[in-house]
C-alpha positions in Angstrom: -1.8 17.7 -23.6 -5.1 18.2 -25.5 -7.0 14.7 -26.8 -5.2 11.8 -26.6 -1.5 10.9 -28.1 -1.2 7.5 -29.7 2.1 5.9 -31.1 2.7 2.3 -32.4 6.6 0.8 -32.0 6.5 0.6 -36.2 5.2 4.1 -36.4 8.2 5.3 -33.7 11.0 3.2 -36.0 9.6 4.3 -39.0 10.0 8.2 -38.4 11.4 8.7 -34.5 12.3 12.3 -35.5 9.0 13.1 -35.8 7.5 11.1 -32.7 10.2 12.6 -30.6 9.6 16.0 -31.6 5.8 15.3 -30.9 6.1 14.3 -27.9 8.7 16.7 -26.4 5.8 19.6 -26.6 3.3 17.7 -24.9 3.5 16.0 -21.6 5.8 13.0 -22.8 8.6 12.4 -24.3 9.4 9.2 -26.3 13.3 8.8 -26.0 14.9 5.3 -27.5 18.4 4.6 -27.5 17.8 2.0 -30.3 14.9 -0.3 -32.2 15.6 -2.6 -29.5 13.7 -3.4 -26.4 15.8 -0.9 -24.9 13.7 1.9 -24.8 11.9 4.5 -22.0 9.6 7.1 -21.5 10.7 10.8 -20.5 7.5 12.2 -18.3 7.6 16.0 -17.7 6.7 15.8 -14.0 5.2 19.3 -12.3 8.3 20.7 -11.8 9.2 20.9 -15.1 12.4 18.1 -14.8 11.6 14.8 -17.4 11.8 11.6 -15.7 13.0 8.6 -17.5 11.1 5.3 -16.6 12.1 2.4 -18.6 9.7 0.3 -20.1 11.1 -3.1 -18.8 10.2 -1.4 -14.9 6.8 -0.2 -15.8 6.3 -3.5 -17.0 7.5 -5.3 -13.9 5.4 -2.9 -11.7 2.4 -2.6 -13.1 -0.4 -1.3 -11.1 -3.5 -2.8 -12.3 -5.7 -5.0 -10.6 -4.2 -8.4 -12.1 -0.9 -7.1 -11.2 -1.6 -6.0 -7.7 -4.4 -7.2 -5.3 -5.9 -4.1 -4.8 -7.4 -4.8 -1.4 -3.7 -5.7 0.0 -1.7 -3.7 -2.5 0.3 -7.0 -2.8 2.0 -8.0 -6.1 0.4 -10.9 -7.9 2.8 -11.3 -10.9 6.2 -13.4 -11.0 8.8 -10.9 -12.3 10.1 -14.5 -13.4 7.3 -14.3 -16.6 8.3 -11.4 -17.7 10.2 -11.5 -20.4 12.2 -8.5 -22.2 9.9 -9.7 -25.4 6.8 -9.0 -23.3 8.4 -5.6 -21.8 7.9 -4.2 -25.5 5.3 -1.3 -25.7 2.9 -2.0 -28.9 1.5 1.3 -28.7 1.4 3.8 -26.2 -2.1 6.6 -25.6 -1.5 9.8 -23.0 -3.4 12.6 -22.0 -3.0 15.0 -19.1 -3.2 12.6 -16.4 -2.1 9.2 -17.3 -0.3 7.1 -19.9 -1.7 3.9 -21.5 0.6 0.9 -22.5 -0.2 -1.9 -24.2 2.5 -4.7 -24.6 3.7 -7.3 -27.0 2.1 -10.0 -24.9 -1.2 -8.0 -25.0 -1.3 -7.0 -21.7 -2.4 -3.5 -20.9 -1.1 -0.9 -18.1 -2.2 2.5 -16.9 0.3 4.3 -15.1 -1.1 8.4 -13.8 0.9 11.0 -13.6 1.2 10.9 -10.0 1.7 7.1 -9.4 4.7 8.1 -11.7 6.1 11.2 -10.1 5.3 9.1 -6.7 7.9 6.2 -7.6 10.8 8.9 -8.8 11.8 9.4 -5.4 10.4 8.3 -2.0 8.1 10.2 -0.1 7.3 8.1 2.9 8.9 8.4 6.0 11.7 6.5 7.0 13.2 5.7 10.1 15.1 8.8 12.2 18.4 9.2 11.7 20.8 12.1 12.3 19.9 13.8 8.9 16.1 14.7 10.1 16.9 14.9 13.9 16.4 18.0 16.1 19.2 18.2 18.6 19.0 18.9 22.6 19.8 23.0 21.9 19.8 25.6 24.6 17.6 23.9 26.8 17.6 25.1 30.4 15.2 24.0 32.2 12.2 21.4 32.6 9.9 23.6 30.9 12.0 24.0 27.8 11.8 20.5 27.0 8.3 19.3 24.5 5.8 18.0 26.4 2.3 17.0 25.7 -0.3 16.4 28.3 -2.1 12.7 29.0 -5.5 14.2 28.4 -4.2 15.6 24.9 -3.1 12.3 24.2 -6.4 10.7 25.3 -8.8 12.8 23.9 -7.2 13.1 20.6 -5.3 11.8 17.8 -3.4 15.2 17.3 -1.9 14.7 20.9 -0.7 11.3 19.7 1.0 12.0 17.0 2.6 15.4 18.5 4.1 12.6 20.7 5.6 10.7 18.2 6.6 13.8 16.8 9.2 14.3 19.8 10.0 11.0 19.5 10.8 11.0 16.0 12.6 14.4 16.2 14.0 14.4 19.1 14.4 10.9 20.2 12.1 11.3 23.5 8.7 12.1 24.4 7.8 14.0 28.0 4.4 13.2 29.0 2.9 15.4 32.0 -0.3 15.7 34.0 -1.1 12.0 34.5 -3.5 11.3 37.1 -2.8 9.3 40.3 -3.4 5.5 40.3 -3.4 5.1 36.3 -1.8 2.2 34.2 -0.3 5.1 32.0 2.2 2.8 30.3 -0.5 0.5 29.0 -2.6 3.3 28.0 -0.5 5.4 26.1 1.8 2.2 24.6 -1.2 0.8 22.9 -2.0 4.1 20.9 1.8 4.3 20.1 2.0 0.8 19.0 2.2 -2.6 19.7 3.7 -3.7 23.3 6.7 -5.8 22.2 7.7 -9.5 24.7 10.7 -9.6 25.7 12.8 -11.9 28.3 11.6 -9.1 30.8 7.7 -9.5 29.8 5.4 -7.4 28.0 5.2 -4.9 30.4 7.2 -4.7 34.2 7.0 -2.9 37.3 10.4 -3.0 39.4 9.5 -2.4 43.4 13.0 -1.9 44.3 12.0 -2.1 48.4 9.4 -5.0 48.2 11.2 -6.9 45.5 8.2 -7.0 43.3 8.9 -7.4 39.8 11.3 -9.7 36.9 12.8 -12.1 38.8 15.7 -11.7 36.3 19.1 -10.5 37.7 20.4 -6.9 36.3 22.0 -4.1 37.5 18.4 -1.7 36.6 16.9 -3.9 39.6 18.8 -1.8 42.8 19.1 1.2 44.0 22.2 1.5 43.0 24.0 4.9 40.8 23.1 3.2 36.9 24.9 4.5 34.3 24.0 5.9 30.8 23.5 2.9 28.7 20.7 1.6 25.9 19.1 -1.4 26.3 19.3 -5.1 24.2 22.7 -4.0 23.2 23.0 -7.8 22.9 20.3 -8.4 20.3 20.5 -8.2 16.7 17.4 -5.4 16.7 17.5 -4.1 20.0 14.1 -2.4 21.3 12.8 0.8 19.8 11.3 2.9 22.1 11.2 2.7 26.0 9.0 4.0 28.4 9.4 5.0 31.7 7.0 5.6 33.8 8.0 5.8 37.7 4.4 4.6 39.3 5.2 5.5 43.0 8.2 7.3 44.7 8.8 8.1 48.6 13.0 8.6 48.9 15.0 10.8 48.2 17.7 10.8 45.0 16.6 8.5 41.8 17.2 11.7 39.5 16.7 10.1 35.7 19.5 11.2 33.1 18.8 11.2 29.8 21.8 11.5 27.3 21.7 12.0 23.3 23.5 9.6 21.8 23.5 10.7 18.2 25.0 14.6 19.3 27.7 12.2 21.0 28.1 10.6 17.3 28.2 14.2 16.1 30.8 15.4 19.2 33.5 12.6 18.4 33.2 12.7 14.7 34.2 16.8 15.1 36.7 15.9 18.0 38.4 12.3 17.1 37.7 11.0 13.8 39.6 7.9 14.7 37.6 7.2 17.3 34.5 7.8 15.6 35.9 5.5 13.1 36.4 3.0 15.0 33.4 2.9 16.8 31.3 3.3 13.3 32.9 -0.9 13.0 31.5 -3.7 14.5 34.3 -3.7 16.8 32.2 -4.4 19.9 30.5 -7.6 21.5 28.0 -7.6 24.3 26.0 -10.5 26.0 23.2 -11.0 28.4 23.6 -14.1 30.3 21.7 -15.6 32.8 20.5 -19.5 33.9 17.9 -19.7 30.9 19.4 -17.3 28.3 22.8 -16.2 26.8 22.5 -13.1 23.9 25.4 -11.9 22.6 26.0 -9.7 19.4 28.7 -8.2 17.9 28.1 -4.8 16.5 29.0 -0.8 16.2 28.6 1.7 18.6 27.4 3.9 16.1 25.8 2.6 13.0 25.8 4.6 10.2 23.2 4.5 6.6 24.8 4.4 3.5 24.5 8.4 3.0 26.9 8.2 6.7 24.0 9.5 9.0 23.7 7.8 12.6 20.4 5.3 13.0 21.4 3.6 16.0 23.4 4.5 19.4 23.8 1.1 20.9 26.3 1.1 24.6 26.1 -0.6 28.0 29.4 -1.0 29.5 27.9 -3.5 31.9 26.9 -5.9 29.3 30.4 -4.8 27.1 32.2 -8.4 26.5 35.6 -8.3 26.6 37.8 -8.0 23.6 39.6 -11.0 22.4 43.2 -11.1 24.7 44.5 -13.0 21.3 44.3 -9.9 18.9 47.5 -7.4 18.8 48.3 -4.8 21.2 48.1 -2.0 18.7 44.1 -3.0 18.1 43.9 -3.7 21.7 45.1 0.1 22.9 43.0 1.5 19.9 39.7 -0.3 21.2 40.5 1.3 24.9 41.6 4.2 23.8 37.9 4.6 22.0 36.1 3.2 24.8 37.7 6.2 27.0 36.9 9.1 24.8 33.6 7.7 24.1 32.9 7.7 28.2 34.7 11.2 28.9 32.2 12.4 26.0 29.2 10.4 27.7 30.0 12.0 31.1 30.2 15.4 29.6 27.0 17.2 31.0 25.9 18.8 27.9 23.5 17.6 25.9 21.9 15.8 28.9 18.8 15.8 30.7 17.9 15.1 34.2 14.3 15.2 35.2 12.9 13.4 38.8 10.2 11.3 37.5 7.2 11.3 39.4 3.8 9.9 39.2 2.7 12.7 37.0 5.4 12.5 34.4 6.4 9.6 31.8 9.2 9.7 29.8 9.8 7.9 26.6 12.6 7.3 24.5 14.1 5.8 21.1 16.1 3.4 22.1 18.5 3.4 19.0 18.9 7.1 20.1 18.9 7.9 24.1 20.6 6.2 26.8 18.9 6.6 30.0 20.6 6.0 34.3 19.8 7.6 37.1 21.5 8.5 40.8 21.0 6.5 43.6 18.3 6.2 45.7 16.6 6.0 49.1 13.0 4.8 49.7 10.8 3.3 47.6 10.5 3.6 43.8 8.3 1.7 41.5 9.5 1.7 37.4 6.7 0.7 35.3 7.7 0.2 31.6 7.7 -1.9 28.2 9.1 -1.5 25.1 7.6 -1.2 20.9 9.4 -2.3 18.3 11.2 0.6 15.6 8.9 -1.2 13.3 5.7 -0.9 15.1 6.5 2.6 15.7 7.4 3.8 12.1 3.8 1.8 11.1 1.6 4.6 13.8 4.1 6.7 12.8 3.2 6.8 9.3 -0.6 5.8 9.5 -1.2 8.8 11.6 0.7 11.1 9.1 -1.3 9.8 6.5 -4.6 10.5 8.0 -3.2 14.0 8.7 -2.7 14.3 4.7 0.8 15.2 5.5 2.9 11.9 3.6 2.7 8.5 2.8 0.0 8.5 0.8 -1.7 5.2 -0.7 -0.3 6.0 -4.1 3.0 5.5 -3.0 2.3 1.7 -1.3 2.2 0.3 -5.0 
């Protein structure tokens, strides 16, 4: 576009041939289904494609100062004023970055070119599901598996995000070389994000021998074989990522396992679509109980986004309720019939990891992603660990991608 284009709503009813024809050779197009308020703008965006934006939205979401607090990008308006008389454009000035409206109520927006193509679709980045993930592929031993190094992650905000990189591709994060007598959970948590309380603390370390540690009673506590399981399988939002950080170790056994829960989505859906089905439903209950708390929440195994991709694993047989003796047999055999092929499929060793955790490693996990057990043991063995919140996460996640100039920009806040 050369200068600036202007056009007035009489002008457009007057002779819309004309305006249309104008305005399809230049950056904009002026398309109107009729001389009512139901009318849009076609933008020719950089790859070529028009996008339609109605004027009634660009109204609603205008991005000027008195619309938005620009200091907290918040909205300042009440969509509730905004009436379809004011969402009339009065006239209408573009030029080769930006487009100019001024409405029947006199207000005036500015809307770029790129705060348009920005709000066409979404470029942030959401939370992982099985769409973006990486899967657990031809990995043999310990030093296939990503890593990054604590003194990367220390001395650099590159290591950090590589971490959360695994995490988000992956669903883990291996961290290696950590020096002896370190509070590595602490340190590395609080670059990650923020430590989230929960019934266990803010942060734990279980001294199996001594009995150091959560008073609270759970199966994690012994030395006992623990099976594959997530945790806060009883909570409506169960943690997001879990670290695990074993702080000392003289035994013998304790051998972590670390299981992809999302390729076991992926497995039964290929092998049993009934039992994928069935386990896609909030067909399962579980509970945490103990003298000061009782959680329960009923729930899928597998929970699924609207496009049908896998956001959250969620099992632990040991907090599994029962089901309901009341409800008919047929349901009854189809909910153990799923809770068998979903364990032969859990015990399967592929797409499993086993690593002995030692002073100088750290493991962290998505929780809505990776169950975690580990064999029995002798000796002693202190677990230090905590937990962030999905949110939290995703926040770093995206502020550090930002600051790399790889997504999430600012113009796509407002």
């Amino acid at each position: 576009v050369r200068g600036i284009l202007v056009l007035t709503k009489k002008a457009f009813v007057q002779n819309p041939k004309f305006y249309r024809k104008l305005f399809s050779a230049s950056h904009v197009a002026l398309q109107a289904r009729s001389r009512s308020t139901e009318t849009s703008i076609s933008v020719r965006l950089e790859d070529k494609e028009n996008a339609k934006f109605e004027f009634f939205w660009l109204r609603d979401n205008c991005p000027c100062t008195h619309c938005y607090q620009s200091h907290t990008f918040q909205r300042q308006v009440d969509s509730l004023q905004i009436s379809p008389e004011s969402s009339v454009p009065v006239s209408i000035f573009a030029d080769d970055r930006s487009i100019a409206i001024t409405w029947s109520d006199k207000h005036e927006s500015l809307f770029s070119f790129d705060w348009l193509k920005s709000h066409v679709t979404r470029s942030f980045i959401s939370i992982p599901t099985s769409e973006n993930a990486k899967f657990w592929d031809d990995w043999k031993t310990e030093d296939d598996i990503p890593s990054v190094t604590y003194s990367e992650i220390k001395s650099q905000s590159k290591g950090t995000l590589e971490l959360m990189k695994n995490l988000y591709q992956y669903g883990f994060g291996l961290v290696t070389k950590i020096p002896p007598n370190t509070k590595a959970v602490l340190e590395i948590s609080q670059v990650i994000g923020i430590r989230q309380n929960s019934i266990f603390g803010e942060y734990w370390e279980m001294d199996v021998k001594s009995g150091f540690g959560p008073s609270f009673t759970d199966t994690s506590y012994s030395s006992a074989h623990l099976d594959c399981h997530t945790d806060g399988s009883y909570l409506l939002n169960p943690p997001g990522i879990q670290f695990f950080h074993v702080s000392r170790y003289d035994g013998t056994g304790g051998i972590s396992r670390f299981l992809d829960g999302w390729q076991i989505a992926r497995q039964l859906k290929e092998e049993d679509s009934d039992t994928y089905d069935f386990l896609s439903k909030p067909n399962f209950e579980f509970y945490y109980s103990d003298t000061d708390h009782s959680f329960r929440h009923v729930s899928p195994v597998i929970s699924l986004t609207n496009q049908g991709h896998v956001h959250q694993f969620r099992w632990n047989n040991y907090d599994r309720c029962p089901p309901l003796s009341s409800l008919p047999r047929p349901q009854l055999v189809r909910y153990h019939k799923s809770i068998q092929k979903l364990l032969n499929v859990i015990r399967e060793p592929k797409n499993k990891i086993e690593i002995l955790l030692e002073p100088s490693k750290m493991f962290i996990t998505n929780n809505w992603r990776v169950m975690h057990g580990r064999t029995a043991f002798h000796g002693l063995r202190t677990l230090s660990g905590c937990y962030i919140s999905m949110d939290d996460f995703m926040s770093r996640f995206r502020v550090l991608n930002r600051q790399s100039n790889v997504v999430d920009t600012l113009l796509n806040i407002i």
